[in-house]
N, C-alpha and C positions, 0 to 999 in steps of 0.2 A: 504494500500500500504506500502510494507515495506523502509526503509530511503535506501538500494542499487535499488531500482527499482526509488524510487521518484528521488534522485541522478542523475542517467541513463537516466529518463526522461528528467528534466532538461535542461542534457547536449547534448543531442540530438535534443532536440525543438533551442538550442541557432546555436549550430553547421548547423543546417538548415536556421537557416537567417545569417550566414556566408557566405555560399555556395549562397546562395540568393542576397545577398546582394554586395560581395566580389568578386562572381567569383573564389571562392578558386578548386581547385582538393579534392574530398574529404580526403583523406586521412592529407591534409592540415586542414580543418576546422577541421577533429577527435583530429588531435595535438591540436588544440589552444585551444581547451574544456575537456582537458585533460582525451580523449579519448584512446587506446591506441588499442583496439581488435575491430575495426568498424565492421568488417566481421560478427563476432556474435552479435552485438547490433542492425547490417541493418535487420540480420535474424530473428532474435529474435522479433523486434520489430516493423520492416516492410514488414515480408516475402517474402523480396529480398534475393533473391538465385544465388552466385558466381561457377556456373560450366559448 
């Protein structure tokens, strides 16, 4: 696994027990894990699809 995919993962497993835990809007929990492009990391890594 390269250190931007481990990173990304990371911050996405944390950003999820925000949303979990928090109640945040996601675009909330992407800020606080200094997320910045959620769109393509939901896609990318959850293939959830915005259309």
């Amino acid at each position: 696994m390269s250190p931007y995919r481990y990173v990304t993962q990371c911050r996405t497993q944390t950003a999820q027990r925000l949303l979990r835990n928090q109640h945040l809007a996601i675009s909330e929990g992407a800020y606080q894990v200094g997320i910045s492009k959620i769109t393509s990391i939901l896609k990318s890594n959850f293939s959830i699809s915005f259309t």
